[in-house]
N, C-alpha and C positions, 0 to 999 in steps of 0.2 A: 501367650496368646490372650489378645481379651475376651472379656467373656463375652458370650452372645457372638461372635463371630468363627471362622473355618478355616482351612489353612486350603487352598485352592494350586491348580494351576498357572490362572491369575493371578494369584496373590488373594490377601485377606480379602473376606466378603462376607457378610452378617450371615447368621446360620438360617434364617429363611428366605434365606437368595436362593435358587439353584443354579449351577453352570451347563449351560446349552447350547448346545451347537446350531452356528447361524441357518443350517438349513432344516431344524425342529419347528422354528421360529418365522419361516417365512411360507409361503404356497406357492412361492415359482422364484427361483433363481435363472436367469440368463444374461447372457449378451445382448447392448445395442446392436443395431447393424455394424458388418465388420467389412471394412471393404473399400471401395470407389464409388462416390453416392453424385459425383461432383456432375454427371450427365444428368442426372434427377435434378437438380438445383433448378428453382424457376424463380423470376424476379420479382420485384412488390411483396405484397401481401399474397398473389396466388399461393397455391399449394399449402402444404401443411407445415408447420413448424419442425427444427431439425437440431435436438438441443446434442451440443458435444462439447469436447471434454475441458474447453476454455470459456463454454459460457458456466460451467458450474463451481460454484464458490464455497466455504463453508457455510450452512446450512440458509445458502440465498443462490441466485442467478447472476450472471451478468449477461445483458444479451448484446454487447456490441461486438459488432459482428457476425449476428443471427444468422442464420439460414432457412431456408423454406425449399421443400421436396414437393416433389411433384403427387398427385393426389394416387397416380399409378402404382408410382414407388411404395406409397403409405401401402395402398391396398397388399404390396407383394410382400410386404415386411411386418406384419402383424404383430409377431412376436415381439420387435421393440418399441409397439406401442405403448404410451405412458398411460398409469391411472393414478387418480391423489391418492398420496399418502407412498406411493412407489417413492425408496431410497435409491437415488444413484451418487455411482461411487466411481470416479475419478479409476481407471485402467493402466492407462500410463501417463507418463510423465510427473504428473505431482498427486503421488498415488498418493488414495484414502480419503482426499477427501469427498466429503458425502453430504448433500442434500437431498429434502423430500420435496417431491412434485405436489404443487398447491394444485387447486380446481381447477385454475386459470390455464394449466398448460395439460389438459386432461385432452388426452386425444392428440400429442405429439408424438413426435418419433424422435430417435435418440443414433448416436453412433459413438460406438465401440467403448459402452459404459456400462459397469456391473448393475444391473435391476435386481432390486429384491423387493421382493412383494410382502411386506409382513402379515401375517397372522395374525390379526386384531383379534380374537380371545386370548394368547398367551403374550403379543410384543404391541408395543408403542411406536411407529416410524420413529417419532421425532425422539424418545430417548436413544435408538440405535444410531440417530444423524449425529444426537451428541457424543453418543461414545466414542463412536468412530474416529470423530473430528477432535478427541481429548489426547491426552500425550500417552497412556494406556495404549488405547484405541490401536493408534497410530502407530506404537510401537508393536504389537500383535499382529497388523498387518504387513508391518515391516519383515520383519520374519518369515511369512507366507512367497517373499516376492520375488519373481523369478527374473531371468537375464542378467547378462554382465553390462550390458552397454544403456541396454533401454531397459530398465525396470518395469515390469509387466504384474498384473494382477490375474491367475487366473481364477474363476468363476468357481470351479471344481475345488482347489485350495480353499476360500471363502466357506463354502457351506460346510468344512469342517471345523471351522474356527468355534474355537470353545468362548463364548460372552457369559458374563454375569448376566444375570435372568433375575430380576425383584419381580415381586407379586405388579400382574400391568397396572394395576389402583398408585402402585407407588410410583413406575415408571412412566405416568402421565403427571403425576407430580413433579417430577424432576425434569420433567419435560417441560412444563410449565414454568417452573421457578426458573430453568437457564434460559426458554423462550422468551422470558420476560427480562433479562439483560439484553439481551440479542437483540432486542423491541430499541432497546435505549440506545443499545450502539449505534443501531441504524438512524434513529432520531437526530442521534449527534453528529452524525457523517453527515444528514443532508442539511444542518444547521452550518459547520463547518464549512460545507463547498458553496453554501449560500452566501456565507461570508465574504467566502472569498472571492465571488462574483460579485460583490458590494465592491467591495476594496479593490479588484481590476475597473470595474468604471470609474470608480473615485480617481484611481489615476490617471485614466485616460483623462477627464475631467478637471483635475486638477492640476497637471502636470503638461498641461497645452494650455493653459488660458483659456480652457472652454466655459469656467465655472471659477468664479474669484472669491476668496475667503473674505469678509465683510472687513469696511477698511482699506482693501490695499483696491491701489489702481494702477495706470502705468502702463507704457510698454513695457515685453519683457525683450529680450536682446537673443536672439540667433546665432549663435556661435559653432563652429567646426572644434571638435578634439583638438585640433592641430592649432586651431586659432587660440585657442585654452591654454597650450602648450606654449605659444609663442611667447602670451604673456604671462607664463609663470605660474598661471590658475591652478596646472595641471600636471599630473605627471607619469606617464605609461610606464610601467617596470614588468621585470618576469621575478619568480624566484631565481636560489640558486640551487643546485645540483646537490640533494643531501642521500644517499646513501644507506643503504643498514650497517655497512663497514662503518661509514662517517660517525654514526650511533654508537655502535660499538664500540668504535676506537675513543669517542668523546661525547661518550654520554654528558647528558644537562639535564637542568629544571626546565626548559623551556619548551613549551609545546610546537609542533609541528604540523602543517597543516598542509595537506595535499590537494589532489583533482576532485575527491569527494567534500568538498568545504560545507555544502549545504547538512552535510552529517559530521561535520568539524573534521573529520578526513585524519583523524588525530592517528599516525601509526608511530609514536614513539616521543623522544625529547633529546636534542641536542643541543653541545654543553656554548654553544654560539646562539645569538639575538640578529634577528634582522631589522625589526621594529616596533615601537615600544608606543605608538601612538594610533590617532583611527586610520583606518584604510578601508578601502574599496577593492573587495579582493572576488575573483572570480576564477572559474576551470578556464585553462588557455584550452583544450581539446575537446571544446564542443558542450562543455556547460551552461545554463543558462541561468542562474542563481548569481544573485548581486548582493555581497554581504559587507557591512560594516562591524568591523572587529571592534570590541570593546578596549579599554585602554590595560592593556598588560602586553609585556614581553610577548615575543613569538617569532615563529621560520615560518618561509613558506618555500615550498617546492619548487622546479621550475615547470611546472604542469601547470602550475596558479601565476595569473598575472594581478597585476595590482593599479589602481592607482592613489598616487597622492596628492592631496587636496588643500589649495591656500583655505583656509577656514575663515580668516579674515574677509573674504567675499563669497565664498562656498560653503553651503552646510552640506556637508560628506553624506549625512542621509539623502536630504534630496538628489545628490547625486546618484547617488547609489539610484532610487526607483527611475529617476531617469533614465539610466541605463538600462534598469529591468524592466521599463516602457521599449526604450531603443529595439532591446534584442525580441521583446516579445513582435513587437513591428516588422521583422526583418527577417530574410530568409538567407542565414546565413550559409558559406560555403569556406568552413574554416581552413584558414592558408597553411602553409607549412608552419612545420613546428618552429621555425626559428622567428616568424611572427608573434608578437611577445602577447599578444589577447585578444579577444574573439572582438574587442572594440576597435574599428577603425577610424583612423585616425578624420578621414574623410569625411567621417557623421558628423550630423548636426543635432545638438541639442538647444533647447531655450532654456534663459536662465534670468529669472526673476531676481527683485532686489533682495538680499539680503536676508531682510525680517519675516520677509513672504515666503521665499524659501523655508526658513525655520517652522512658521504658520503652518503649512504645508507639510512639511517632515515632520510634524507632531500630529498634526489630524492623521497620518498615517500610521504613524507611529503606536498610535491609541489603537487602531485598526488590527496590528498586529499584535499588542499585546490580550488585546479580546480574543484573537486567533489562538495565540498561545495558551491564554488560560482554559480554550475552549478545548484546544488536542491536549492539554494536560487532565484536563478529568475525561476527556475519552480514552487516553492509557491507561488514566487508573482504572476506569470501571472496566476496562477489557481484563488488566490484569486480576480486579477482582471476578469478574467473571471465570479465568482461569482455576485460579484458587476455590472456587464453586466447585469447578468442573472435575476438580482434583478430592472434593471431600464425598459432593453427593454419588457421582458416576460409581466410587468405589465404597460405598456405603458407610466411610468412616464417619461422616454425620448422616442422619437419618431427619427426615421431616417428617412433621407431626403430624 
């Protein structure tokens, strides 16, 4: 054992921690409203706010899809009224997780979500939101949870739950130092979706001739899939039929690529090649992601449709965001499955010369690799975040 630490419950936890039971630590444990609230529901802004268990996130909100109760209701349901600093905690479905009510939603009502009211001389909310929401946490509550089908949280189980307890001096420190990742994460999510609202008008803009890259002029040429097709431009395909027998029987080096492509859909490597050059590959059942594969070996499923591109008149990037213009434009109503891609052949796209194309698939291109580099330092700092989460929550590093 090291020294200066206990052998817990828990597990290890510095010798002036104590382990305390979540309901030492809080001045009122209950239930949201439990029930049918949906005659209370009144429209706009009337009534009062009505937070449940999909607007709450780890230690944030999401409110689409809000609801607002009638001022009646509020009056008749007191008890799940909100105050700051109140922890709610996810009941069923994606049980445990836990945030705390800022100012801002002081004086809402809640439905069928654990309230714990902390005890600001002995607890911190915001270090109990992180615990909670830590893989510890998470796993302690797993434990407590009841039902076979629906996984339930009850309120009673909760207030015996045994928590590490630091002096609160320390757990508004550690509340701080992970609030203050949290801060960035969120920074970088609304950087990110801003981006990406950059880069969706860019191609609206770019990708119709609304807005011309300096240099090029010209008409551009309106062409149907099918017209593409006729002249060789273009080439609709499906995968073929691969199997985990097929795998098994004839394993390969060759990667595999299924309906999930936007997450490379990789389940396996079989000992056959389908194409060794770029493509335009997409989910035939209803995906909307338009990928150009890089140049190496690979299969694809028949879930995945494909196309192949003359390059000598086509840059396969631009094609690709035109497509991923196309399907964003359109409300599609995918055919049976023996229809080989969610493209019909009937669409029209425009197709610029050549160089403009290229021009084009690079300014976009740039776009995405800014995206990329931007969601790769927001996994890392999440991941370091985690790693935080994992030394301070269980006191194996201590802050100064």
């Amino acid at each position: 054992m090291r020294p200066g630490y206990k052998q817990t419950e828990v597990g290890l936890i510095p010798a002036g921690w104590d382990l305390t039971t979540m309901d030492s630590l809080t001045s009122l444990m209950t239930n949201g409203f439990v029930g049918t609230a949906t005659s209370a529901y009144v429209p706009g802004d009337d009534g009062v706010l009505y937070i449940q268990g999909y607007n709450v996130q780890e230690n944030g909100f999401n409110f689409h899809g809000i609801k607002r109760v009638s001022r009646t209701f509020h009056a008749r349901n007191q008890k799940s009224c909100l105050r700051p600093g109140d922890l709610l905690t996810i009941q069923t479905g994606d049980i445990g997780v836990t945030t705390v009510v800022p100012p801002a939603l002081a004086g809402a009502n809640c439905h069928a979500l654990v309230i714990s009211r902390m005890d600001s001389r002995v607890s911190e909310p915001n270090y109990y939101c992180q615990y909670f929401n830590s893989e510890r946490g998470r796993a302690q509550l797993k434990e407590i949870e009841t039902g076979s089908t629906m996984k339930h949280l009850n309120v009673g189980d909760m207030k015996l739950l045994l928590l590490p307890s630091p002096p609160v001096e320390e757990q508004r420190a550690i509340a701080t130092a992970l609030g203050d990742m949290d801060a960035l994460l969120v920074g970088l999510h609304r950087l990110i979706a801003k981006k990406r609202d950059i880069k969706q008008a860019a191609m609206q803009k770019l990708l119709t001739g609304q807005t011309r890259l300096p240099g090029f002029q010209g008409e551009w040429d309106v062409k149907t899939i099918a017209d593409l097709e006729r002249r060789r431009l273009v080439k609709l395909s499906r995968g073929q039929v691969i199997s985990k027998k097929d795998i098994d029987q004839k394993p390969g080096e060759f990667p595999i690529y299924s309906s999930s492509i936007h997450n490379d859909g990789l389940f396996g490597c079989y000992g056959n090649f389908m194409f060794d050059e770029e493509l335009i590959t997409w989910s035939v059942d209803g995906g909307g992601n338009f990928f150009h594969r890089p140049k190496h070996k690979f299969s694809v499923t028949n879930v995945c449709g494909f196309m192949r591109v003359d390059t000598s008149e086509i840059d396969y990037r631009f094609m690709a965001a035109e497509l991923q213009l196309l399907h964003s434009s359109k409300s599609f109503d995918y055919q049976s499955k023996a229809h080989p891609s969610v493209v019909r052949r009937e669409y029209e796209v425009q197709i610029a010369s050549l160089p403009e194309q290229r021009a084009i698939a690079t300014v976009l291109s740039d776009m995405d690799a800014e995206l990329t580099a931007l969601e790769a330092r927001r996994d890392k700092i999440r991941a370091l975040k985690q790693g935080m989460m994992q030394e301070l929550l269980t006191g194996r590093t201590r802050l100064v």
